[in-house]
ChimeraX commands (.cxc) that place a marker at each C-alpha (Angstrom):
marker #1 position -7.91,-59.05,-11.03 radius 0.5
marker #1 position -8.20,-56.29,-8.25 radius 0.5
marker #1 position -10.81,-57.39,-5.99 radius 0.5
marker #1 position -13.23,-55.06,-3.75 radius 0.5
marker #1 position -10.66,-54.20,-1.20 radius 0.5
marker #1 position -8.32,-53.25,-3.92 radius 0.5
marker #1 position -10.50,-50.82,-5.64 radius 0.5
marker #1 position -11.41,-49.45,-2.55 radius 0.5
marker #1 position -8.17,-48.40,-1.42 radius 0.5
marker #1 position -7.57,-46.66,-4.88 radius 0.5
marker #1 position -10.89,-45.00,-4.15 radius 0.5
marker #1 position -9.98,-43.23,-0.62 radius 0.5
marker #1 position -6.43,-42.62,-2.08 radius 0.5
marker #1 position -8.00,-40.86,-5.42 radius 0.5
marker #1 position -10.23,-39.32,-2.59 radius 0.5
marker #1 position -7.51,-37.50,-1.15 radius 0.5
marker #1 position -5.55,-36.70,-3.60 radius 0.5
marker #1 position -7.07,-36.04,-6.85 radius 0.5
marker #1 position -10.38,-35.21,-5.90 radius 0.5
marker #1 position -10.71,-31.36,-6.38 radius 0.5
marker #1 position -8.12,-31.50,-8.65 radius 0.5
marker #1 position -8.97,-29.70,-12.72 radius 0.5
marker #1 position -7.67,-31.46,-15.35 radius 0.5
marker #1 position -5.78,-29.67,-17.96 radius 0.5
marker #1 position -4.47,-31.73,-20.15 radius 0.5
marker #1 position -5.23,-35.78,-21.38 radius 0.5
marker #1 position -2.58,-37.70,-23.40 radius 0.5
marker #1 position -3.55,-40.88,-24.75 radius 0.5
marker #1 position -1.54,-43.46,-26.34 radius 0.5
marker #1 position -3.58,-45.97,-28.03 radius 0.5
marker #1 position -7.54,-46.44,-28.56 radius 0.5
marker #1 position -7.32,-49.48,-26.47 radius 0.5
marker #1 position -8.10,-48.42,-23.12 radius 0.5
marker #1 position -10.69,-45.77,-24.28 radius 0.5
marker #1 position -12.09,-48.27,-27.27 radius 0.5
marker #1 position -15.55,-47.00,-26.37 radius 0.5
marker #1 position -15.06,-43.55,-27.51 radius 0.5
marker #1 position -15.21,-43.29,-31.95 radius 0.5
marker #1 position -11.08,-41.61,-31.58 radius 0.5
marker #1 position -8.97,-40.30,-29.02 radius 0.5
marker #1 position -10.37,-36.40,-29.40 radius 0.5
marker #1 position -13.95,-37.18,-28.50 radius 0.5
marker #1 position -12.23,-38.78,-25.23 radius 0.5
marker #1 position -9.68,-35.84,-24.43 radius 0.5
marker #1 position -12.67,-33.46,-25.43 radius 0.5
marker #1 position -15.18,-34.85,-22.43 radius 0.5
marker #1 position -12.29,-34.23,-20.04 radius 0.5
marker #1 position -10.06,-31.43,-20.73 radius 0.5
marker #1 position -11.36,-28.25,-18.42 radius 0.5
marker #1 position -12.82,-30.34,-16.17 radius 0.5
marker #1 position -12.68,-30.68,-12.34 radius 0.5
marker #1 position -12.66,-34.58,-10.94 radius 0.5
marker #1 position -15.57,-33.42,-8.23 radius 0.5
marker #1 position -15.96,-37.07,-6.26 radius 0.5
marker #1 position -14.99,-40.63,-6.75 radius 0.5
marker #1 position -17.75,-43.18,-5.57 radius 0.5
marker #1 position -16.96,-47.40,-6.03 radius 0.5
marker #1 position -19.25,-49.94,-7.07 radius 0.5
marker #1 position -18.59,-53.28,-7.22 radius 0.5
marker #1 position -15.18,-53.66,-9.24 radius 0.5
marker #1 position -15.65,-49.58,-11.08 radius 0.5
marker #1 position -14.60,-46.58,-9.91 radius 0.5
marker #1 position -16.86,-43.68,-10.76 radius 0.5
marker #1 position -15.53,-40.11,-10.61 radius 0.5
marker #1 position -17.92,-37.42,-11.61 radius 0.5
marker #1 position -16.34,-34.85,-13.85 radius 0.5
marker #1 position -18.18,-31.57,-12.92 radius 0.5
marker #1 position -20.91,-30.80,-14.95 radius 0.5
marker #1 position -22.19,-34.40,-14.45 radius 0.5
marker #1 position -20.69,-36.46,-16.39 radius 0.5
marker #1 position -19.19,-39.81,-15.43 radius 0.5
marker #1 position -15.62,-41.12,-15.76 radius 0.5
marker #1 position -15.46,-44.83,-15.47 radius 0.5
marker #1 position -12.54,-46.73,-14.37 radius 0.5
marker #1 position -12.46,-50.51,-14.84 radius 0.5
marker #1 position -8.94,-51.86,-13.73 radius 0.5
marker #1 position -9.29,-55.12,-15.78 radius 0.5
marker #1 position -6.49,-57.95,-15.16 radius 0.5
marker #1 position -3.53,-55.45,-14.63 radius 0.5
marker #1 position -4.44,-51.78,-14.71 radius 0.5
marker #1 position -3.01,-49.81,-12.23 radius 0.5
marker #1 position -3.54,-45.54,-11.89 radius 0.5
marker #1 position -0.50,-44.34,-10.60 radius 0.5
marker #1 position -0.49,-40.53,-9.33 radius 0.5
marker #1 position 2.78,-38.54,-10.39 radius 0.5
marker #1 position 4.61,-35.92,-10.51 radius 0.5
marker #1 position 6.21,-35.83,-13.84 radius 0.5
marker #1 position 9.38,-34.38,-15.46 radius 0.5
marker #1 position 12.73,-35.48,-16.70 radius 0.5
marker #1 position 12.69,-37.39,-12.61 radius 0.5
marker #1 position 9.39,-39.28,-13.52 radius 0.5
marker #1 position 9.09,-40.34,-16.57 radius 0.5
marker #1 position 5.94,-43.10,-17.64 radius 0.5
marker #1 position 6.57,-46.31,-17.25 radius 0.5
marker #1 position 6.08,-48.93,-20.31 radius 0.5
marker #1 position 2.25,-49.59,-20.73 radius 0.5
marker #1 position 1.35,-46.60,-19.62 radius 0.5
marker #1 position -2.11,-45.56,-22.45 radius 0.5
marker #1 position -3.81,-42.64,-20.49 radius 0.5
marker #1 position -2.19,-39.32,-18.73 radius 0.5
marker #1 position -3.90,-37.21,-16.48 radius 0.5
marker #1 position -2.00,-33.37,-16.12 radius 0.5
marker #1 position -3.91,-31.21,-13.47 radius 0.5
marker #1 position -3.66,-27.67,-13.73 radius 0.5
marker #1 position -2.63,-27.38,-9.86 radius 0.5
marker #1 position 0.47,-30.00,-11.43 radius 0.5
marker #1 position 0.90,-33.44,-11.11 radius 0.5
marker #1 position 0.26,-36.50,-13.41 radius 0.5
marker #1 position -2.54,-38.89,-12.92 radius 0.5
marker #1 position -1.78,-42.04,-14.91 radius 0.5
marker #1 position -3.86,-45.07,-16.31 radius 0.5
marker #1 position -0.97,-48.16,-16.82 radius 0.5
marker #1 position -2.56,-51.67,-18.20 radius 0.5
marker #1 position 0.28,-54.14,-19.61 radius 0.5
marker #1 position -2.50,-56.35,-20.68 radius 0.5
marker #1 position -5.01,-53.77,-21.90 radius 0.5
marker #1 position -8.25,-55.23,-20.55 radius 0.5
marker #1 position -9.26,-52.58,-18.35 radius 0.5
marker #1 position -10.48,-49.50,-19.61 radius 0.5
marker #1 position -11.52,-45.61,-19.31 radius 0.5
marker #1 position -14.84,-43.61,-20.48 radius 0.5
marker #1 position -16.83,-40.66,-19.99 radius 0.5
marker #1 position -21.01,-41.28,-19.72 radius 0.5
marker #1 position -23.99,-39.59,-18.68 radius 0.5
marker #1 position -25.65,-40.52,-15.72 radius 0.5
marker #1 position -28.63,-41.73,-17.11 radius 0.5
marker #1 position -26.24,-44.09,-19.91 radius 0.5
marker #1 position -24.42,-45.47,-17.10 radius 0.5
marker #1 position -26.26,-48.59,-16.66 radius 0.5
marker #1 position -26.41,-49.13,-20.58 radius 0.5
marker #1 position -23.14,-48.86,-21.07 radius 0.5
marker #1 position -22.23,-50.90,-17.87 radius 0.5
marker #1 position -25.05,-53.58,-17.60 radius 0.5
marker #1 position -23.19,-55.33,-14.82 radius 0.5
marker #1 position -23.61,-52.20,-13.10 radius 0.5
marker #1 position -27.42,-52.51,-13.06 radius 0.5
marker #1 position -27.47,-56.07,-11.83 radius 0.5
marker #1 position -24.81,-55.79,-8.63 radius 0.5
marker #1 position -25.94,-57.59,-5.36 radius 0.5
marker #1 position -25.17,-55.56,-1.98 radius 0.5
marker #1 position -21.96,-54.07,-1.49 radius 0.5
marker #1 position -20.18,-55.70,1.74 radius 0.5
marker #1 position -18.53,-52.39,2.56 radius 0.5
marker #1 position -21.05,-50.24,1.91 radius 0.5
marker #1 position -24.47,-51.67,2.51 radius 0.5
marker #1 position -25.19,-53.17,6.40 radius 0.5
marker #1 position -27.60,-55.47,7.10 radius 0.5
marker #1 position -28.48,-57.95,9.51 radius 0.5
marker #1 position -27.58,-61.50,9.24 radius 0.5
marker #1 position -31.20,-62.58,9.09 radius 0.5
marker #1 position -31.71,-61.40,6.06 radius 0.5
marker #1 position -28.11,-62.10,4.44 radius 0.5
marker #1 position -29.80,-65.71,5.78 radius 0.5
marker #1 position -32.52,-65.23,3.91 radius 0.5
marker #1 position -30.62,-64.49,0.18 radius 0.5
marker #1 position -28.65,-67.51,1.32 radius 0.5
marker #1 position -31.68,-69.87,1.26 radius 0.5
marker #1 position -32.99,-67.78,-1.81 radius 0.5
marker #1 position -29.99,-68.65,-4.26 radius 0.5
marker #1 position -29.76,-72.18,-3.19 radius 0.5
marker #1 position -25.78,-72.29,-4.87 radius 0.5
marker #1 position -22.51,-73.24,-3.80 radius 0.5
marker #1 position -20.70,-71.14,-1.64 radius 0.5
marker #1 position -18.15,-70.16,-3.27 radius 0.5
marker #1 position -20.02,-69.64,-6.67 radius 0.5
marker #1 position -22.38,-67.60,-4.42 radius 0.5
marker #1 position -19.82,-65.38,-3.28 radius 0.5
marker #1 position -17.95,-64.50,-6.47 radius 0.5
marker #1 position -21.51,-64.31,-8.30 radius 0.5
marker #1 position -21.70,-60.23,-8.52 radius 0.5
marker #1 position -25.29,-60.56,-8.61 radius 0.5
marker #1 position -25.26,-61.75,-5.29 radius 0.5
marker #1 position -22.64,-59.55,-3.50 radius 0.5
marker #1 position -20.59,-57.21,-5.56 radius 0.5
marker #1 position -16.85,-56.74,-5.63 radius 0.5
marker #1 position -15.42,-60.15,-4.25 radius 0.5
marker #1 position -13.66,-62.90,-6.42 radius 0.5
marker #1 position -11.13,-65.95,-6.33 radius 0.5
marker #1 position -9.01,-64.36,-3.49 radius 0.5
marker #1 position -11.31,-62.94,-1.10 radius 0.5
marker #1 position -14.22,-66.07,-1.53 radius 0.5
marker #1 position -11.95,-68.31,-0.03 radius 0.5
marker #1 position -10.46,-66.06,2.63 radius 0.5
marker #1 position -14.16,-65.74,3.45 radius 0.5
marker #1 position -15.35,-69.17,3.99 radius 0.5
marker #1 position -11.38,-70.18,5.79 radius 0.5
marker #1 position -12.64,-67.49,8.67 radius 0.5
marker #1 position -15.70,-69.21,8.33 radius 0.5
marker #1 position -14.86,-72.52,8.88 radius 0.5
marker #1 position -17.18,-73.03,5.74 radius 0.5
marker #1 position -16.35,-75.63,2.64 radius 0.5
marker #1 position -17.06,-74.04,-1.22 radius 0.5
marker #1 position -18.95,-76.56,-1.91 radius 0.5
marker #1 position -21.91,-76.62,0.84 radius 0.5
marker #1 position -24.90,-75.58,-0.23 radius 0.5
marker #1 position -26.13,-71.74,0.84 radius 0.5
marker #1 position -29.71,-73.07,2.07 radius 0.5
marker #1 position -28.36,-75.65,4.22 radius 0.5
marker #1 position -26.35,-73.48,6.92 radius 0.5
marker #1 position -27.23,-73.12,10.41 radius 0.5
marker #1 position -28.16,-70.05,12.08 radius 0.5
marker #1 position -25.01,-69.78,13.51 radius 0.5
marker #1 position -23.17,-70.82,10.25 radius 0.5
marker #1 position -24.95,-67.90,8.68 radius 0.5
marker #1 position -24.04,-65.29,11.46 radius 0.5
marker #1 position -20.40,-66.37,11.29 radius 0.5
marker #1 position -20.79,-66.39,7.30 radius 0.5
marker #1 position -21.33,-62.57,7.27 radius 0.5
marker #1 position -19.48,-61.92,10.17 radius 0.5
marker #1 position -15.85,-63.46,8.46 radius 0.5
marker #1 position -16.92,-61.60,4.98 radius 0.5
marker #1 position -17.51,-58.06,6.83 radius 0.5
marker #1 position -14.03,-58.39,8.54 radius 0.5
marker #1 position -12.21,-60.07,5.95 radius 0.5
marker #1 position -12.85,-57.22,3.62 radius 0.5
marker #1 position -12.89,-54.39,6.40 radius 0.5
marker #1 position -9.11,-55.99,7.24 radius 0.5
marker #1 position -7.86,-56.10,3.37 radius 0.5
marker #1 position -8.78,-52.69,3.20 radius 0.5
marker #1 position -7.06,-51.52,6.53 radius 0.5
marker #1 position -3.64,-53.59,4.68 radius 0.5
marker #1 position -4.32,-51.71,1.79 radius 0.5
marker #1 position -5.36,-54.69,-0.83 radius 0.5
marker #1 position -3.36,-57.88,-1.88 radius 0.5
marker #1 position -0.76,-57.74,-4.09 radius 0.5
marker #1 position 0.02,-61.48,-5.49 radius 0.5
marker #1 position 3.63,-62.55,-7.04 radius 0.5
marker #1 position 3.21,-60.45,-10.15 radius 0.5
marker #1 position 2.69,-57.58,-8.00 radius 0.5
marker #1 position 0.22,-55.75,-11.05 radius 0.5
marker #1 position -2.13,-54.50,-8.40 radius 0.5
marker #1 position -0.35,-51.45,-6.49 radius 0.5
marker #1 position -2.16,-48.73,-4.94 radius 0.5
marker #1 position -2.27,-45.01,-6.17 radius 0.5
marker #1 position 1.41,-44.09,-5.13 radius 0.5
marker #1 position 2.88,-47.65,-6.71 radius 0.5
marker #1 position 3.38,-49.27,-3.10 radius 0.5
marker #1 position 2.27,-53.06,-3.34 radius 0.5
marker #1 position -0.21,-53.77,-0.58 radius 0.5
marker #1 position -0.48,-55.71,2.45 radius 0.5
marker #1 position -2.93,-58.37,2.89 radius 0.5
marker #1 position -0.94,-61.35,1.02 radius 0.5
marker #1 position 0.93,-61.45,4.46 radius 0.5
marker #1 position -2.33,-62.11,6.17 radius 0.5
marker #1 position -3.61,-64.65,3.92 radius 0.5
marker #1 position -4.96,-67.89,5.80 radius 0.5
marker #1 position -5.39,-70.30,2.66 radius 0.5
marker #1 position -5.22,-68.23,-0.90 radius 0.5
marker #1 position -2.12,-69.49,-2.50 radius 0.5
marker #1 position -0.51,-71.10,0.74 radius 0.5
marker #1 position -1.02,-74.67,-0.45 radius 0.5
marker #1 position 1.63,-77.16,1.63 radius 0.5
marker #1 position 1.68,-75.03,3.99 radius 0.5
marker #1 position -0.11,-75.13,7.69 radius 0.5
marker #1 position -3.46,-73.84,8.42 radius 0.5
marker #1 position -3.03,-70.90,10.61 radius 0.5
marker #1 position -6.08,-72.26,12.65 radius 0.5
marker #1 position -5.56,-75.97,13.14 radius 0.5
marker #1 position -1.91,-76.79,11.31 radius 0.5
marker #1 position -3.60,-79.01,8.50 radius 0.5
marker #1 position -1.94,-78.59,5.53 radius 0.5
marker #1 position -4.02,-76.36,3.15 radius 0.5
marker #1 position -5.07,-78.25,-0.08 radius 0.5
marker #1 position -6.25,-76.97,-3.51 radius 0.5
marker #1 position -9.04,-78.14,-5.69 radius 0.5
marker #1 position -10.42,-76.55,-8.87 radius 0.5
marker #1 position -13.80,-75.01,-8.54 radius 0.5
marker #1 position -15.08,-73.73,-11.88 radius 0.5
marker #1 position -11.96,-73.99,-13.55 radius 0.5
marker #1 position -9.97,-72.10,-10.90 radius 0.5
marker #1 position -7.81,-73.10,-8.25 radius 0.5
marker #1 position -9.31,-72.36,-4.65 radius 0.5
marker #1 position -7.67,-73.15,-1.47 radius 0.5
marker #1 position -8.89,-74.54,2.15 radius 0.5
marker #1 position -8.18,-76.29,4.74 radius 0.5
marker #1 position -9.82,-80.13,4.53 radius 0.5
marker #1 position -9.63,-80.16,8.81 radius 0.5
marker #1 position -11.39,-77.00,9.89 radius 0.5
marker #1 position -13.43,-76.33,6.76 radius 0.5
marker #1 position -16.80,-78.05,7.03 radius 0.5
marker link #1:1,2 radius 0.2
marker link #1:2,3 radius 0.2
marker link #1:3,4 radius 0.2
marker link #1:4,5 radius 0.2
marker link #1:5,6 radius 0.2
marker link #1:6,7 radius 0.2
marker link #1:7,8 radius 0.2
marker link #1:8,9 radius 0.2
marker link #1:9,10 radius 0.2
marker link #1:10,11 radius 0.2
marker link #1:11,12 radius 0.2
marker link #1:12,13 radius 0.2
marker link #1:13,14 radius 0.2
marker link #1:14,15 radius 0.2
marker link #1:15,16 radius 0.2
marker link #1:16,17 radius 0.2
marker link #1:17,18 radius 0.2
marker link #1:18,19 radius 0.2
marker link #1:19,20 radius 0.2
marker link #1:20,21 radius 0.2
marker link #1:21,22 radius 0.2
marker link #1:22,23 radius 0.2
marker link #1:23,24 radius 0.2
marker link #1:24,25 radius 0.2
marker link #1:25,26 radius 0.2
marker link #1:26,27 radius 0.2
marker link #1:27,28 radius 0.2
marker link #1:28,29 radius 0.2
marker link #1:29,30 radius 0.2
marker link #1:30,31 radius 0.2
marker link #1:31,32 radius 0.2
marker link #1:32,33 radius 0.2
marker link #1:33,34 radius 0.2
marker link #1:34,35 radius 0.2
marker link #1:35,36 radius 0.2
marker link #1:36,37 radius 0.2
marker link #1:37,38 radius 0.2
marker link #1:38,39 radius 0.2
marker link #1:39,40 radius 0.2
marker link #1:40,41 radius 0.2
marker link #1:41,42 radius 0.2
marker link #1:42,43 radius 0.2
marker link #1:43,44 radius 0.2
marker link #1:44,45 radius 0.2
marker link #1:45,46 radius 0.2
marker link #1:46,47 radius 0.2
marker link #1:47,48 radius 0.2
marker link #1:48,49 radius 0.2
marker link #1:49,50 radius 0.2
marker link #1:50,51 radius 0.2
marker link #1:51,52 radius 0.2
marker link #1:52,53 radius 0.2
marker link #1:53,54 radius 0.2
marker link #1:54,55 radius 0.2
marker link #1:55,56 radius 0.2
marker link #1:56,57 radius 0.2
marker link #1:57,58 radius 0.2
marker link #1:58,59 radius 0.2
marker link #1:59,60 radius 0.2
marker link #1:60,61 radius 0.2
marker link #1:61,62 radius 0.2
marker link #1:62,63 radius 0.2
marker link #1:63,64 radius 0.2
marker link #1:64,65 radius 0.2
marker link #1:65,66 radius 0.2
marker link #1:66,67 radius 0.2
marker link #1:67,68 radius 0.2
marker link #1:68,69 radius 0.2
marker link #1:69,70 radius 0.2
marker link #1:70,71 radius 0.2
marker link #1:71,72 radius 0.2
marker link #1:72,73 radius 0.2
marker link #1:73,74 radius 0.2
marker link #1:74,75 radius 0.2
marker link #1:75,76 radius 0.2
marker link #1:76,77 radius 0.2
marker link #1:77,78 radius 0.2
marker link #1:78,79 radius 0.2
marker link #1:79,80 radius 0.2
marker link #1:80,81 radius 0.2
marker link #1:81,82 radius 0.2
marker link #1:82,83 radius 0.2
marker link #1:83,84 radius 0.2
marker link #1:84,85 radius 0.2
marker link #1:85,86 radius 0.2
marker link #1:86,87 radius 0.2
marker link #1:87,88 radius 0.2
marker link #1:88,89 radius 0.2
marker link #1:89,90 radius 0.2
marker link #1:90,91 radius 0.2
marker link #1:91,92 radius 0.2
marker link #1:92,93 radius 0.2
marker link #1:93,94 radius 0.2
marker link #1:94,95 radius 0.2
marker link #1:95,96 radius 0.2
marker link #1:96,97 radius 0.2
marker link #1:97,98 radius 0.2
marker link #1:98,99 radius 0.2
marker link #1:99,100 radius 0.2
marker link #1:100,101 radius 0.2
marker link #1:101,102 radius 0.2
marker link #1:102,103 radius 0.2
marker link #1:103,104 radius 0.2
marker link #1:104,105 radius 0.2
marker link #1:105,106 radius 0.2
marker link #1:106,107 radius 0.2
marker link #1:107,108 radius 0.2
marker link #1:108,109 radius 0.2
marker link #1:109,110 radius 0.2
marker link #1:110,111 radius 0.2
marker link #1:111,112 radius 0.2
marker link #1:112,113 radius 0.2
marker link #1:113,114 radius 0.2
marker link #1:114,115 radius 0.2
marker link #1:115,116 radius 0.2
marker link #1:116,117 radius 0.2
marker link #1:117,118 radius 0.2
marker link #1:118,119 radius 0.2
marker link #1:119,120 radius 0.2
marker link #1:120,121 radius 0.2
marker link #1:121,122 radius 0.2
marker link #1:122,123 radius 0.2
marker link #1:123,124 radius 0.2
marker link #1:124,125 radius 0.2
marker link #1:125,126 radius 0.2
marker link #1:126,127 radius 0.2
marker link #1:127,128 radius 0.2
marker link #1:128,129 radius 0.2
marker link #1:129,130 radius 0.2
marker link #1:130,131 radius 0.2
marker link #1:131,132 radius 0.2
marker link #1:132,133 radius 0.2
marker link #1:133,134 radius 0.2
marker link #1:134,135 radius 0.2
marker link #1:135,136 radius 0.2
marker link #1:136,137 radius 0.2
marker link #1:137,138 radius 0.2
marker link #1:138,139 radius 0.2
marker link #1:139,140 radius 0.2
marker link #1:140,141 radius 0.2
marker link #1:141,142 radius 0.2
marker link #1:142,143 radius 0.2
marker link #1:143,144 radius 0.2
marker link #1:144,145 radius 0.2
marker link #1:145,146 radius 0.2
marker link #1:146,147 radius 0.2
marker link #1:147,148 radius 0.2
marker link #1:148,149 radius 0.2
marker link #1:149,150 radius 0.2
marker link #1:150,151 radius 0.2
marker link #1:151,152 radius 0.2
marker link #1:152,153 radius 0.2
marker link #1:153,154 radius 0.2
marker link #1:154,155 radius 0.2
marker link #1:155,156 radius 0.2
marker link #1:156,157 radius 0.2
marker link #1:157,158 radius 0.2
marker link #1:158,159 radius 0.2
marker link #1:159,160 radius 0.2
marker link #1:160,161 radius 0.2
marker link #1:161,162 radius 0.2
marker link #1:162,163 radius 0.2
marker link #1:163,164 radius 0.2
marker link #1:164,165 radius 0.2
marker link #1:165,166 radius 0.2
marker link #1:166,167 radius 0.2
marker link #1:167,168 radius 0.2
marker link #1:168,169 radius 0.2
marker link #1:169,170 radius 0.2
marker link #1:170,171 radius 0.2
marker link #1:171,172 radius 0.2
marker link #1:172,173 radius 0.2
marker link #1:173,174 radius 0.2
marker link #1:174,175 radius 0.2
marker link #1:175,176 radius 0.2
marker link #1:176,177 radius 0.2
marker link #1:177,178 radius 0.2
marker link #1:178,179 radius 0.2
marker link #1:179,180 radius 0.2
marker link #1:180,181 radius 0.2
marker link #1:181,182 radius 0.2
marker link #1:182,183 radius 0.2
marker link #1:183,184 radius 0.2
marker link #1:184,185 radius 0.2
marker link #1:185,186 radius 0.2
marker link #1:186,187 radius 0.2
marker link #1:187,188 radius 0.2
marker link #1:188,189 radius 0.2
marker link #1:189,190 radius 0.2
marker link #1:190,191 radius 0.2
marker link #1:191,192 radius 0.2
marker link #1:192,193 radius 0.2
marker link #1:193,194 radius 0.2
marker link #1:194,195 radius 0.2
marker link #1:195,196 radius 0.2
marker link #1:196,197 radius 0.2
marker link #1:197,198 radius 0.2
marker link #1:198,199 radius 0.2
marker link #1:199,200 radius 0.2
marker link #1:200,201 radius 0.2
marker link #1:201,202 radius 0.2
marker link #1:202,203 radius 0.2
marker link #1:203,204 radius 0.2
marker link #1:204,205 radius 0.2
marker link #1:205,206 radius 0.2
marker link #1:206,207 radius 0.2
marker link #1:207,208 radius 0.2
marker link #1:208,209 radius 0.2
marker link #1:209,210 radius 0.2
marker link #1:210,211 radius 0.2
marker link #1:211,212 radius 0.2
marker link #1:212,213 radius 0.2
marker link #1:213,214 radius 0.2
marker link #1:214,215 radius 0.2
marker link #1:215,216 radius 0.2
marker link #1:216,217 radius 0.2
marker link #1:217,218 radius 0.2
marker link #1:218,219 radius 0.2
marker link #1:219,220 radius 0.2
marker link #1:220,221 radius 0.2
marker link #1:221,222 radius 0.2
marker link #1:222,223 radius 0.2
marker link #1:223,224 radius 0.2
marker link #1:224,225 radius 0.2
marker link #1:225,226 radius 0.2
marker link #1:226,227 radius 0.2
marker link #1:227,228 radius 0.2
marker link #1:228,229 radius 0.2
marker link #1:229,230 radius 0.2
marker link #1:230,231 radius 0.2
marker link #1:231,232 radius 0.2
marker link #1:232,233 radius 0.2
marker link #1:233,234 radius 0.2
marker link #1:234,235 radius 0.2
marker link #1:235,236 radius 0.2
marker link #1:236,237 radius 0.2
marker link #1:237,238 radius 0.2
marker link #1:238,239 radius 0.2
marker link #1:239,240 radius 0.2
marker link #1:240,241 radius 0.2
marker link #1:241,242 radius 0.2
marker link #1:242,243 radius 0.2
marker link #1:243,244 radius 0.2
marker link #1:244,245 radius 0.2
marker link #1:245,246 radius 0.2
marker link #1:246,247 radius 0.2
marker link #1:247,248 radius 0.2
marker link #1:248,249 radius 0.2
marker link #1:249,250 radius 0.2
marker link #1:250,251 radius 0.2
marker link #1:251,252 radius 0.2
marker link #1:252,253 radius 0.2
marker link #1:253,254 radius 0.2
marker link #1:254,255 radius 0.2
marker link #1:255,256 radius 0.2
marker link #1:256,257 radius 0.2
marker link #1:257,258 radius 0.2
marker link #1:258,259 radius 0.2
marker link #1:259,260 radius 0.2
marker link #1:260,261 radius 0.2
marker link #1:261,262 radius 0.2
marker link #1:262,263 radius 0.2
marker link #1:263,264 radius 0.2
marker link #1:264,265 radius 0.2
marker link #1:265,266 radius 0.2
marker link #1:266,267 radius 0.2
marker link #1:267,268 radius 0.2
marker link #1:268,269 radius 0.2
marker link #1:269,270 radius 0.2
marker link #1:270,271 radius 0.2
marker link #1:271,272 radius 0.2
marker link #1:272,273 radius 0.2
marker link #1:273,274 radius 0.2
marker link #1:274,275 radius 0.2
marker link #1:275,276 radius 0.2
marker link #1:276,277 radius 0.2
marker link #1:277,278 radius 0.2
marker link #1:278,279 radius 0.2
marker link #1:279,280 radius 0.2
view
């Protein structure tokens, strides 16, 4: 699933190239990806005629207000993937492709999901939270909210949890998951399993240090994009930051930091990856 740095790169590509941008026309395929909306009219109905005035993230969502103030939420899901286009005999959509986006200055926006988990809506303001009660429960945003490590301290001794179930908990910090939790804690030099109220003062400091620059260096590579390459940012380039990985998915191989050989273990009932040497 697309992880914070993911989403944000779609975000400051939509940014830039769709923002602004008045849709004319929405095609939809299947009920699937809009299944909150009674039929595919009432959908095309909240968006036809309608400029995409800004695009704002939060957590895993992309929100793009529709002018006039309504909300258009994206949720990417295991596989989704919006894909801008130009469209034409040249271009035609590729299989899975459920929602289409034509702008009246041209162009194609389009919503692909193979495995149809993520999804599309339009919602008030004021319903956002209702229809999204995730959204109303998000812990701080890593890219987006600064604090000081005192106080990202003191949450630590408030939640009194496993690292790693600490970091992927959106409650606690929104928009990081399997990937990014243990990229994390490898810069860290921190185990999953230590407890959050028993780190140092300097554990803690290098804690939100390695999470701030982790993300802040995904998003400068533009997101990971794993074998199966489903994530791909807004033009359909795969990102970056796979190359840079330290322990996600290298198991066998040496740690970049002390030539261990990274291990996996199952936390939760998912594989997670570090290095048994420098990891404490």
């Amino acid at each position: 699933m697309p992880e914070l740095p993911e989403v944000e790169t779609l975000r400051r590509d939509l940014e830039k190239e769709v923002i602004g941008k008045r849709v004319k026309t929405v095609e939809v395929t299947g009920m699937r990806s809009i299944r909150r909306h009674p039929n595919k009219k009432h959908f095309i109905g909240k968006l036809e005629g309608r400029k995409l005035a800004s695009v704002t993230r939060r957590g895993k969502y992309l929100l793009m207000k529709l002018e006039g103030g309504d909300i258009l939420v994206v949720h990417l899901g295991m596989s989704g993937q919006l894909l801008r286009a130009k469209g034409g005999v040249k271009d035609p959509p590729p299989k899975h492709t459920h929602v289409t986006f034509t702008f009246t200055q041209g162009g194609l926006l389009r919503f692909v999901d193979p495995r149809t988990f993520g999804e599309l809506f339009v919602t008030t303001p004021d319903e956002l939270e209702a229809q999204v009660p995730e959204l109303a429960h998000l812990g701080f945003d890593p890219v987006d909210d600064v604090m000081s490590w005192t106080k990202f301290g003191e949450m630590l001794v408030a939640r009194r949890s496993k690292l790693k179930t600490l970091l992927m908990d959106q409650r606690f910090v929104a928009g990081l998951g399997n990937i990014y939790s243990d990229e994390i804690l490898w810069a860290a030099g921190l185990r999953y399993d230590r407890s959050s109220d028993r780190l140092t003062s300097q554990e803690v400091r290098r804690l939100y240090r390695s999470m701030i620059e982790t993300l802040q260096d995904a998003i400068k590579h533009r997101g990971s994009s794993l074998g199966d390459e489903q994530y791909v940012d807004l033009f359909g380039a795969i990102g970056d930051y796979q190359s840079q990985h330290k322990v996600y998915d290298r198991e066998g191989q040496s740690c970049r930091r002390c030539r261990s050989t990274i291990i996996r273990v199952k936390v939760n009932g998912r594989s997670s990856f570090l290095c048994p040497q420098c990891q404490v």
